[in-house]
N, C-alpha and C positions, 0 to 999 in steps of 0.2 A: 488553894481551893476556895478558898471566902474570897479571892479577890475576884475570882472567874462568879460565885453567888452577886457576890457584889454588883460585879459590871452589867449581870444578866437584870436586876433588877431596877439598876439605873436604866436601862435602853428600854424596858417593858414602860418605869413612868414616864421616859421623855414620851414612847411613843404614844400614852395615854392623855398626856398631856400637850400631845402638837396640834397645830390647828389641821383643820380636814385638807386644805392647797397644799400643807406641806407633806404628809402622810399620801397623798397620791402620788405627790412630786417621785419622794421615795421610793415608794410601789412601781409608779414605771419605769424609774429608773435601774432598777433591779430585775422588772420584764426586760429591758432592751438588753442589758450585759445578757441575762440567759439567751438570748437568740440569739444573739450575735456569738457566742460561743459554741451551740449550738450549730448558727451558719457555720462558721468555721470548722467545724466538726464532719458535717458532712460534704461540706467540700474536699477535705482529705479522703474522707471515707469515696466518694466520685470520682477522684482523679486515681487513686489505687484501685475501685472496682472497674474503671475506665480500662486503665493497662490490664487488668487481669481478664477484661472481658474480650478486649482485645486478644490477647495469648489463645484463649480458649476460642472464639471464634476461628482463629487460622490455622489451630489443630482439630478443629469438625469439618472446618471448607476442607481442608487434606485431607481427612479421612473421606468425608463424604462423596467430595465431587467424584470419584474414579468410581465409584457404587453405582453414581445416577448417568455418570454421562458415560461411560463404558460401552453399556447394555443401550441407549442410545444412537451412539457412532457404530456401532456394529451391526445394528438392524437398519443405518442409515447406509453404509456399503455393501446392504448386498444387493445394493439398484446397481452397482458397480463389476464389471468383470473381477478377477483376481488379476495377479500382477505375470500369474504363467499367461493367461491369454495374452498379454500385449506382450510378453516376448516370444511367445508363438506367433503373431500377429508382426511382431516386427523381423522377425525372421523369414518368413516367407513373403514380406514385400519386398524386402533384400537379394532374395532370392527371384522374384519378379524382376528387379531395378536390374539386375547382375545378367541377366537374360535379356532382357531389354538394351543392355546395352552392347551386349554379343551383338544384337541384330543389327541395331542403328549404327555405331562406329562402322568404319570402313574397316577393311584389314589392311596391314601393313602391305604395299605394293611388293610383286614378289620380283627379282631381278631375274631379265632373262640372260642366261648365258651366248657371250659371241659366236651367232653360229659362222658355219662359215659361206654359207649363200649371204650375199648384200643384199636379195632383194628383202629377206625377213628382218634385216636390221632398217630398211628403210621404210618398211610397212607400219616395225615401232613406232620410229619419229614421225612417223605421218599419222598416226594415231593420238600422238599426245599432242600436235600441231591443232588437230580439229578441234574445235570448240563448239559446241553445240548452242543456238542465242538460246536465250531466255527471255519472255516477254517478262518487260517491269510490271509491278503491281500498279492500281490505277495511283494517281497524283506523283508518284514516283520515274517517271516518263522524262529524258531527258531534257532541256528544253536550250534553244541558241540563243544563248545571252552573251553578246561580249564585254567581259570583266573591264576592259579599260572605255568603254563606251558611259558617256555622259548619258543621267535620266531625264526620261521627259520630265517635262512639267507638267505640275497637279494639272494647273488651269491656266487661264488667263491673265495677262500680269494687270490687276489693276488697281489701280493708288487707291488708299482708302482715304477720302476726301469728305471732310466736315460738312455740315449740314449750308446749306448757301453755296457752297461752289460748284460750282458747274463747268 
């Protein structure tokens, strides 16, 4: 215990006795270790309130978002049918296409049985022989070209000749 007296009273007259350059020296030096440990201090303390604030951010976005955007998306769909009208809506175009194509397909040609007059079997074959024309649409119009025939030519044949010749 006198040594601890001791020491305390040596460092009170060093510092009584130092010149003023060196007692600042000290003094700021003694500032900079506290901040610097200090710094150090709350950087730990930042980078664990960092991760924690993190956590706690991503269980309010979870809880919150389905609160705000729920009531949102719900008042934003009802500009929208529900999903029975389009398969009411897709049903009865079906029903349209399915009719539609009653009308339009042909039916299957029905076979006549061999009678026994020939002139009604030849009246068939002379029916399916007929062929009704059909005018082409315009530019679609046959036209007599013959395939192994040589094309005219664009133009003229003439030498392309540099300037001075003649």
């Amino acid at each position: 215990m006198v040594e601890v007296i001791y020491y305390l009273i040596f460092c009170v007259y060093g510092i009584l006795t130092m010149s003023p350059e060196g007692f600042i020296t000290i003094w700021l030096t003694v500032v900079l270790v506290v901040l610097a440990v200090l710094a150090l201090m709350i950087a730990i303390l930042a980078f664990l309130g960092y991760a924690g604030f993190k956590d706690y951010l991503k269980a309010a976005v979870a809880e919150q978002v389905p609160l705000l955007v729920k009531p949102a998306m719900d008042e934003h769909l009802k500009q929208y049918p529900d999903a029975g009208k389009f398969i009411e809506l897709y049903q009865e175009l079906h029903g349209f296409y399915l009719f539609q194509k009653k009308l339009v397909t042909k039916p299957e040609p029905k076979d006549i049985a061999p009678a026994s007059n020939s002139r009604v079997q030849e009246e068939k074959a002379k029916v399916d022989k007929d062929v009704i024309p059909v005018a082409d649409y315009p530019g679609e119009e046959s036209q007599n070209v013959n395939p192994d025939a040589e094309s005219a030519p664009d133009g003229p044949n003439i030498t392309d000749s540099g300037p001075g010749d003649s």
